[in-house]
N, C-alpha and C positions, 0 to 999 in steps of 0.2 A: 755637640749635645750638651744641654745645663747639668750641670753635677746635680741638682736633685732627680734628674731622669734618669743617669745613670744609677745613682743608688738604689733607686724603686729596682730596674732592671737586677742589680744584683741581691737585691732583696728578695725577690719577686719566687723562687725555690721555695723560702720559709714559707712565704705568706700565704701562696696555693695549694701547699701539700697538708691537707686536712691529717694525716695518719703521725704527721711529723708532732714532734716537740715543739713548744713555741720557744720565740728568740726570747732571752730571758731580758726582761725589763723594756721590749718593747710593745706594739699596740696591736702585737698578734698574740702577745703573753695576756693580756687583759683580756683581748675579743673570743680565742681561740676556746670551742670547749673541752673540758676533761676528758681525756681518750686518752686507755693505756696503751705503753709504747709497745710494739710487736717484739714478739721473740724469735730469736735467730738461734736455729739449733745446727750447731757444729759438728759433724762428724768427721773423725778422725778417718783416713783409709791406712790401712796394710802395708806395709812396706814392702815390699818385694823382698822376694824368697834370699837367702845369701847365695853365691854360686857353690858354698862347700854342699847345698842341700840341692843341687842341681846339674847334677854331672851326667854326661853322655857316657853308656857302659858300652866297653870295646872287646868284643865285636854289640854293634847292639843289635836286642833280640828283632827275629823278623814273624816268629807269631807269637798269633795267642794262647793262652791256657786258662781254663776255668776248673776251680778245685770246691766242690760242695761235700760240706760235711753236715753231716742232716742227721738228726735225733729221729730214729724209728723206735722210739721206748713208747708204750702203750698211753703214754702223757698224750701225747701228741692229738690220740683221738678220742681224748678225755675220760681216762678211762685211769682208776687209781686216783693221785693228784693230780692229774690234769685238770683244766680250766672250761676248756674247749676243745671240740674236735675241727681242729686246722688241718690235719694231715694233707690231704685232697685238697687242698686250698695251698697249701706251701708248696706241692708236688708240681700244681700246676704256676704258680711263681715259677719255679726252679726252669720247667720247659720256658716260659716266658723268657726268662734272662737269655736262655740259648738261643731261644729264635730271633731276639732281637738284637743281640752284643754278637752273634756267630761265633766264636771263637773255635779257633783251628781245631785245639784239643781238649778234651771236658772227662774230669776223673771223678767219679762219684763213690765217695766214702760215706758210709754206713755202722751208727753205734748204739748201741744200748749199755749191756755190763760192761765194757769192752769192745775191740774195735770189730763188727760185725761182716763186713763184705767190701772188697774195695773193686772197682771197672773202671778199663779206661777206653775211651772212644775217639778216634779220627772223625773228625765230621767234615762233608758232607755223607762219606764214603761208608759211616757205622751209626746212620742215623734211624734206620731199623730199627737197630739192635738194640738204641738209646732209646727209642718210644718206646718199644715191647717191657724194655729192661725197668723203666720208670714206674708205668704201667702197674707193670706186676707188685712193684713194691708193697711191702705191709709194716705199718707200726705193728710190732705184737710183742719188743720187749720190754724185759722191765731192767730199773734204775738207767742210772746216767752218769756210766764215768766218765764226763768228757774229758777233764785233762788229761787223762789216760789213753783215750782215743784220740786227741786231737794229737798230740806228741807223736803217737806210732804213726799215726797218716801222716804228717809231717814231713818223717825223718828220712823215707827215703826217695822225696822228690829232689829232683836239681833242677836248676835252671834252663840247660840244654838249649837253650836259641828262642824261652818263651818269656814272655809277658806272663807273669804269672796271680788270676785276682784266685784269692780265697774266700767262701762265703761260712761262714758258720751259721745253721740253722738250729736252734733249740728252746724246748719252752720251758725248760728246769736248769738245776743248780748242779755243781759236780757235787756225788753222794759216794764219792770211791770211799770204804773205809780202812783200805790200806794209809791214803792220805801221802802216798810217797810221791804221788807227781802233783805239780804248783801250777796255776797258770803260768808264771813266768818261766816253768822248765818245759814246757809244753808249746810255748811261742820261742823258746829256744832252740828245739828239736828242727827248726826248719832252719837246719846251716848251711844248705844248698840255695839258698834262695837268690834270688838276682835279684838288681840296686832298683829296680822298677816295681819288684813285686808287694803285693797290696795282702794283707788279713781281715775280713768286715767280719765281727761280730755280734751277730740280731740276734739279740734273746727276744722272745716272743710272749708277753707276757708274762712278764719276771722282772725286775731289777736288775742289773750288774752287780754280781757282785762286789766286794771292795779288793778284794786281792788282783779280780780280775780286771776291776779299771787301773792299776796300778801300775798291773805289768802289759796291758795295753799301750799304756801312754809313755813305761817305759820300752816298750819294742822299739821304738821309731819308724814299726810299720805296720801296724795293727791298729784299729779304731772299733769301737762297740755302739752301740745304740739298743736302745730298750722301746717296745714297743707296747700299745694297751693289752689286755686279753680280748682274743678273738682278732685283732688283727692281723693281717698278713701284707707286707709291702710290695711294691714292683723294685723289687732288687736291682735292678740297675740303676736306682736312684740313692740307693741305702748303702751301694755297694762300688760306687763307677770304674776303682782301678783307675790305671794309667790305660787313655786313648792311643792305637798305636792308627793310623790314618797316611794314606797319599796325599799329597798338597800338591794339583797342578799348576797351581799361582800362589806364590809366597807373599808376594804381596794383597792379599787376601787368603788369610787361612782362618775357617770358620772353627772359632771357639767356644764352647755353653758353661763359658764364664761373663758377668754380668759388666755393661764398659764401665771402664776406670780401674776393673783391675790391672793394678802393676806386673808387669810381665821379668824372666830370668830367662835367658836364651843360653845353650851348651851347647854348639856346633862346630863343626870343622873351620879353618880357615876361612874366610871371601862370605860367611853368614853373618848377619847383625840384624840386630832390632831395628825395625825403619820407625816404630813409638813404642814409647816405653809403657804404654797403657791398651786394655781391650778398648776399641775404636767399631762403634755398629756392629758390635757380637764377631770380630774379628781380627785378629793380629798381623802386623803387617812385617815382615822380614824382604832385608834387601839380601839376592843372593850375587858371588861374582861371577864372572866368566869360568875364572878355575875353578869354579865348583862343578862337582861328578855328576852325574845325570844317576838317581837315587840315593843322594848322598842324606844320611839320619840327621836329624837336629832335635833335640831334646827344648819342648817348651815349658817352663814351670808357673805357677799362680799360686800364693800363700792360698793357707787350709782359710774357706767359710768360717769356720766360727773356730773359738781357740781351744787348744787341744786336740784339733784335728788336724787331718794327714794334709800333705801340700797336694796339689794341684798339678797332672803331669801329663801332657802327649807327647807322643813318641812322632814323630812326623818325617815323613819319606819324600825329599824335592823330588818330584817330578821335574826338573826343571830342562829345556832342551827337548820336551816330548809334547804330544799329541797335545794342546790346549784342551778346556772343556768348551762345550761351546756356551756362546753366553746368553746371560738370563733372560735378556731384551728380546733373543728372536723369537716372531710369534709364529712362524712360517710352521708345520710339520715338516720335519725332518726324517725322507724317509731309512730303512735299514740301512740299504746299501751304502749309504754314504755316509753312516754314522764309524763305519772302521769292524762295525763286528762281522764276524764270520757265522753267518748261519750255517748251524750244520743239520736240520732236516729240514728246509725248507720245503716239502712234501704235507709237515704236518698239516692235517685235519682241523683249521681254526674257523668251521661252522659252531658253533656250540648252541645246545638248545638247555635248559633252567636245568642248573646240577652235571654239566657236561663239564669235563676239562679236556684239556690237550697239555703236553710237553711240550717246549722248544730248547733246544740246546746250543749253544754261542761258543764263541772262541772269542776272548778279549785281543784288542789291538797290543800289540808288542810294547810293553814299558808300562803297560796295566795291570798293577797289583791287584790281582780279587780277595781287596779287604771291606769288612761291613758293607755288601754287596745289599742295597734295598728295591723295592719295585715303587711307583708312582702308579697307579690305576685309577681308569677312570671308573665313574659310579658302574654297578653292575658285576663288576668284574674280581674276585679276590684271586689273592697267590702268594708262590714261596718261593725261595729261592736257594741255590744250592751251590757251593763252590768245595773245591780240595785244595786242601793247602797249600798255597806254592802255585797252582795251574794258573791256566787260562781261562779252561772249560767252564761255562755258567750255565746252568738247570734252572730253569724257569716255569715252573707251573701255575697255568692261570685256569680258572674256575667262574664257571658264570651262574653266581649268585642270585638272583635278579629276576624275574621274568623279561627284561629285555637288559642287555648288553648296551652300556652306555657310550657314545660318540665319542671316540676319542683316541689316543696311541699312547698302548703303556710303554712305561719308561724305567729304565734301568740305571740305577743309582750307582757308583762301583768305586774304586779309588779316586774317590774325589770328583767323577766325570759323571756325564747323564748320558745315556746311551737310548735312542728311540729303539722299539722290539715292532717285530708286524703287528698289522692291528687285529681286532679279534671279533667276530660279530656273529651273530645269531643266522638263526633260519634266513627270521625274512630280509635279515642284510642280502642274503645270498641270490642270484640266479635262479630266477623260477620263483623265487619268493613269496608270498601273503603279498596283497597291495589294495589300492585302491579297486573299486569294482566298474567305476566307471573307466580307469585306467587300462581292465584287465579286454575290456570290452576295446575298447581303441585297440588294444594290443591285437585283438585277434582279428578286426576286420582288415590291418595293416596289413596285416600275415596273411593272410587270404590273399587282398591282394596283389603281395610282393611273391606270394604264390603263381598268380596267374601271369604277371609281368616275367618269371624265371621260367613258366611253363613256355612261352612267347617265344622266348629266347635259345631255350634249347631247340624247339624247332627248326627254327635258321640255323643253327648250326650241327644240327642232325644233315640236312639236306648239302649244306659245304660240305660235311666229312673232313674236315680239317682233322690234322695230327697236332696235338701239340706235346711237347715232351715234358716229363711228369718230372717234378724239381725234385732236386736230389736233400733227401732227408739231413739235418740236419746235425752236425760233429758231435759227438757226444762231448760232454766239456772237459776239460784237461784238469786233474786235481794235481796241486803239488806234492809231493810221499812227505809225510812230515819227516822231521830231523831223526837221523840214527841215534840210534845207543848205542855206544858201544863197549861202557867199562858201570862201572858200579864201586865208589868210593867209601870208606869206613871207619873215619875220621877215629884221631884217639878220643874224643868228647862225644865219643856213638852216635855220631850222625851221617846218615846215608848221602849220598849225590848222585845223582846220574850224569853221567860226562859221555857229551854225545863226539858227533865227528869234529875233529878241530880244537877237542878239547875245551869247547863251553859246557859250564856245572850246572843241574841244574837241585837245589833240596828236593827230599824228600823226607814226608811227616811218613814214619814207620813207628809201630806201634811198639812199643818195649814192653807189653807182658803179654802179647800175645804172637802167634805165627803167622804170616800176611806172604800173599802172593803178590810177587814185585810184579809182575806184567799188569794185573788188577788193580795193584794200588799205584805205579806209574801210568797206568793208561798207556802202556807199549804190547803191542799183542803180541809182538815178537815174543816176546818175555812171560807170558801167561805160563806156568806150572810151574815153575820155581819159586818155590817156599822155602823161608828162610825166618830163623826167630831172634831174639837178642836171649841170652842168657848169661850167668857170671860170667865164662869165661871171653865171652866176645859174641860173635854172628854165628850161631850154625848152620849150616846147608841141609836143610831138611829134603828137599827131594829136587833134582835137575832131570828134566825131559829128554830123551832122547836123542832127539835134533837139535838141542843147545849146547853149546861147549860153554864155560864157565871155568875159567883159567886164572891161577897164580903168578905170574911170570914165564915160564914152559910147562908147569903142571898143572894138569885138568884136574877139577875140583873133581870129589864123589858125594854122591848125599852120606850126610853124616858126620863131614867134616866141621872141623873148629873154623872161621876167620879172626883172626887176631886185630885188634883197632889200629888205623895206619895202613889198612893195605888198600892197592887198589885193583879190583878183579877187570879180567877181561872178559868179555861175552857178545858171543856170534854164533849164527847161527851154521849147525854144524852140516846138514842134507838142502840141499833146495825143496824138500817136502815142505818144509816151511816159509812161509816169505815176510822179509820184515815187513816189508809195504806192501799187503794186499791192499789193489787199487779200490778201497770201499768208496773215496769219492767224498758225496756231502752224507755220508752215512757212518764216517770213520770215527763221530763222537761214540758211536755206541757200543766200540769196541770189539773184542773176539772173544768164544764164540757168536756165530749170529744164529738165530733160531725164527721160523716163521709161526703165529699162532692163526690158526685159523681158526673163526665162532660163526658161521654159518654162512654168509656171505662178507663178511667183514674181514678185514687182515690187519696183524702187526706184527712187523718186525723188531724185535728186540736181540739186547746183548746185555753184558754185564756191568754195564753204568746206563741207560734207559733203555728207550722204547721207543718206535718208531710206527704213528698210524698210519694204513694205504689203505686209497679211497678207487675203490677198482672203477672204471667204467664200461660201458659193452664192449663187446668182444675181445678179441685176443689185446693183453699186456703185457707189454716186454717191464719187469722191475727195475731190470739196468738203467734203461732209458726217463721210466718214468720218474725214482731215487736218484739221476744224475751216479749210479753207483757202478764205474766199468766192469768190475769182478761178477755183477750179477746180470751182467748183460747177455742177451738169449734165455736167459730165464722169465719163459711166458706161463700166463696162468690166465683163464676165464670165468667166468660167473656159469654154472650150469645148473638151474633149479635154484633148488637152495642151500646149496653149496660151490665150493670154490675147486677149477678141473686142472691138473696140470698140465700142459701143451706140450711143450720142446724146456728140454735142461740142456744147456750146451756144454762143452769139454771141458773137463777138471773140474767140475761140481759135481757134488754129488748129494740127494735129499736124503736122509733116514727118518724113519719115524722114528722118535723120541720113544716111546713106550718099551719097544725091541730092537730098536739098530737096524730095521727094516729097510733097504733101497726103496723108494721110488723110484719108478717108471712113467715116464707120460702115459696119458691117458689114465691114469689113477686121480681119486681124489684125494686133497690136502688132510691130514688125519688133525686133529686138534691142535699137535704141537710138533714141526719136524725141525730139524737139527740140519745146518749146512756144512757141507767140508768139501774145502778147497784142495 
């Protein structure tokens, strides 16, 4: 190549890049016209969090908690100083955050002069009691000492095993004019808090004020925001907490942090960062072989913007368990082989516009029921329902729609997608609405595949052949779930149930109020024994007759103290009771069971749902048709317009509800009867 070729070639960058600078002094400085040179805006990123701001807390928590403190002063519904009337607007935020963050446990504190009404709720298990309770609520005081009431709500929360976010709702100033409590003594008052727990507070149409961004920023766990008047946020965006989540694949763990955020990882041995940065909205961790099957690792991301709080999930390896399945396959994936345990598969999923149905689940073994969501197809809305600690998953779908959209909803859960049955209208169903040219095809076939069967019995009227009638089919074998058999009462007041073998399992029990353990463990065995937390430990509010409840050789009495640290024994004391009545695929709905009858229609229900039976002509065995052994020889028919009792077989017995009345066959179903075993 001649040396003037090559220089053109290395020239050749300047010469064609129009946007560029020309070479100075040569004949693209003279040709070249004036254009100014581009700017290049640099941004700095974040440095990652330090690890002294990133520490794994031992034991770390395994639920959630949600703490609202909410201004019910007459401000609110603009009445006095007030701005606006937000109240009804903040109330329904506050349901918002719960149905979409779910959190195990939710305490709702209430103030005006002073600290006004405080409740605390188990959810899914007291979510009743949380709608009615909301509901009913009223602004009707007046002033606003918040420092006052933020400090006493406070002070006598602990940590206890939760995640703890705080929300403060208000749309005024603290007006206490004692003046003895500060912000800063009020964000102090929370000295039980755990290293994860968050404070967000929303003034709503007001400013912060200056004491209060002060001692805000100095908590190191509290942040504030100020919003326009008349506005109200989706708090879970105002307010996010630390993430507590299952990670079935560490090497993809989805984070709603933005990529390039620098990541701090706090885990056990054999965990590390596989990038030090969010990579496609997800973090990537190598974990080793020694690592536990649920073993916690704390992930961190510096605060959005400065002066705010860092960035924190709580993350549970799944690692060694069920995979989720992956996102690629397009195939439906039906129930059964998605690992859930339907437990009424009887339900009723015709639904016609404004119908719903329950379905109830049992999660696969190593599935946390955390942030539990649905995926629906058009048509179709729902809710979903979990207890703290379980298995069992409540689902209720709703057909919105005038027709029910094609498709299989999906169940969101510790990290995995779980397919549920599918759900469809009338004319999905047999016998359905159709084409009319269709229906016409339909009936001349029938005709005649009529005449062709007519044909056919003849010939074999005149054989008289025998043939022998196949033998009805096994009713199907349920496994007894796991014994109880003790009841644990840690010195940190936390309950466990310790079944045979000595596996623990928690349990979320409410501390200001009395709770039936059989109820709130979902052990029927266990149904009548109440029990509350008070100063001095666990009291035994009342034990059942046919349960023993033991100290080491001595039987408990109602009434008695439990002291923290001990651990009870309980069994059941008569065979009147049985731990494992064989209910079968009916055992989500617990004991008692009760039947409702509404005119020709049935449901079976208990104390955690409800069960629809879809009768058809003549005589029904329920055992057989609920797959439920305990209810088997229990027949019932359609007579009129009502529902006729046939045969009740041995060791059942029906009452009416109303009087304690036996039934007898041959009677009809009364509205609502009562079973016992």
């Amino acid at each position: 190549m001649r040396p003037r070729s090559a220089a053109l070639l290395v020239l050749a960058p300047w010469l064609l890049a129009p946007g560029l600078a020309a070479w100075p002094g040569g004949l693209a400085g003279a040709a070249a016209p004036a254009a100014p040179a581009p700017r290049v805006t640099l941004q700095r990123l974040p440095a990652a969090l330090p690890p002294e701001q990133c520490r794994l807390p031992t034991p770390a928590p395994t639920r959630t908690r949600a703490v609202f403190v909410l201004d019910t002063s007459g401000s609110m519904r603009g009445i006095g100083d007030g701005q606006a009337d937000i109240f009804g607007r903040v109330k329904a935020a506050v349901n918002g955050y719960v149905r979409s963050e779910q959190p195990d446990r939710v305490e709702l504190l209430t103030f005006d002069q002073g600290l006004r009404s405080r409740q605390g709720y188990s959810l899914p298990a007291d979510r009743t009691r949380w709608n009615t309770d909301l509901a009913a609520l009223r602004a009707d005081g007046r002033n606003t000492y918040l420092y006052r009431s933020l400090g006493e709500g406070l002070a006598p929360l602990q940590a206890g095993g939760y995640v703890t976010t705080v929300i403060v709702l208000t749309d005024g100033t603290d007006n206490d004019p004692a003046g003895d409590w500060t912000a800063a003594r009020a964000l102090a008052a929370f000295g039980g808090r755990g290293g994860l727990d968050t404070l967000h507070y929303v003034a709503l149409g007001t400013p912060l004020p200056a004491d209060a961004r002060a001692a805000l920023r100095a908590s190191g766990y509290a942040r504030g925001v100020s919003l326009p008047v008349g506005e109200v946020p989706v708090l879970a965006r105002v307010a996010p907490g630390t993430a507590l989540r299952t990670v079935p694949d560490p090497a993809r763990v989805p984070v709603p942090w933005p990529d390039g955020t620098p990541l701090t990882l706090s885990a056990p041995e054999g965990v590390t960062l596989a990038a030090p940065v969010v990579e496609e909205g997800r973090a990537a961790l190598r974990v080793g072989r020694e690592v536990a099957p649920g073993a916690p690792a704390l992930l961190c991301a510096p605060a959005p913007e400065a002066g705010g709080l860092p960035r924190r999930a709580l993350l549970r390896l799944a690692v060694g368990e069920t995979a989720a399945p992956s996102a690629a396959t397009s195939a439906p994936v039906q129930p059964r082989q998605t690992g859930l345990m339907w437990l009424n598969p009887g339900a009723d999923r015709t639904l016609g516009p404004g119908e719903s149905v329950t379905l109830r689940y049992r999660l696969p073994a190593g599935v946390a029921s955390v942030a539990p969501a649905l995926r629906l197809p058009p048509g179709l809305g729902g809710e979903v329902w979990t207890l703290p600690g379980g298995r069992e998953v409540t689902v209720q779908l709703t057909r919105v729609g005038e027709a029910a959209g094609a498709g299989v909803p999906r169940l969101v859960v510790g990290g995995q997608t779980f397919a549920l049955a599918p759900v469809g209208g009338p004319e999905d169903a047999p016998g359905g609405s159709g084409n009319g040219l269709g229906a016409l095809w339909a009936v001349l076939a029938g005709v005649g595949l009529a005449a062709l069967v007519g044909a056919g019995l003849l010939g074999l009227g005149r054989r008289r052949r025998r043939r022998r009638r196949r033998a009805p089919a096994p009713a199907p074998v349920h496994a007894p779930p796991e014994a109880i058999e003790g009841l644990e009462y840690t010195p940190d007041l936390a309950l466990w149930l310790v079944g045979r073998g000595g596996r623990r399992q928690p349990l979320a029990a409410p501390l200001d109020a009395p709770f039936d353990l059989g109820q709130l463990a979902r052990v029927p065995h266990l149904s009548g024994l109440r029990l509350g937390h008070e100063s001095g430990g666990l009291r035994v509010l009342r034990v059942p007759a046919d349960l023993e409840v033991s100290q080491g050789t001595r039987l408990l009495q109602g009434g008695e103290v439990v002291r923290p640290g001990t651990l009870l024994g309980l069994a059941v004391a008569h065979p009147s009771r049985s731990p494992h009545p064989p209910l079968g695929s009916l055992v989500g709905l617990g004991l008692p069971l009760s039947l409702h009858a509404d005119g020709v229609g049935l449901r079976l229900s208990g104390p955690y749902g409800e069960h629809a039976v879809t009768l058809s002509p003549g005589l029904v065995d329920l055992g057989t048709l609920l797959g439920a052994p305990a209810l088997a020889g229990l027949r019932v028919t359609v007579s009129g317009p009502r529902i006729l009792l046939a045969t009740v077989p041995a060791g059942l017995k029906l009452r009416r509800a109303a009087d304690g009345a036996e039934l007898r066959p041959g009677t009809y179903l009364p509205p609502e009867t009562r079973l016992e075993w």
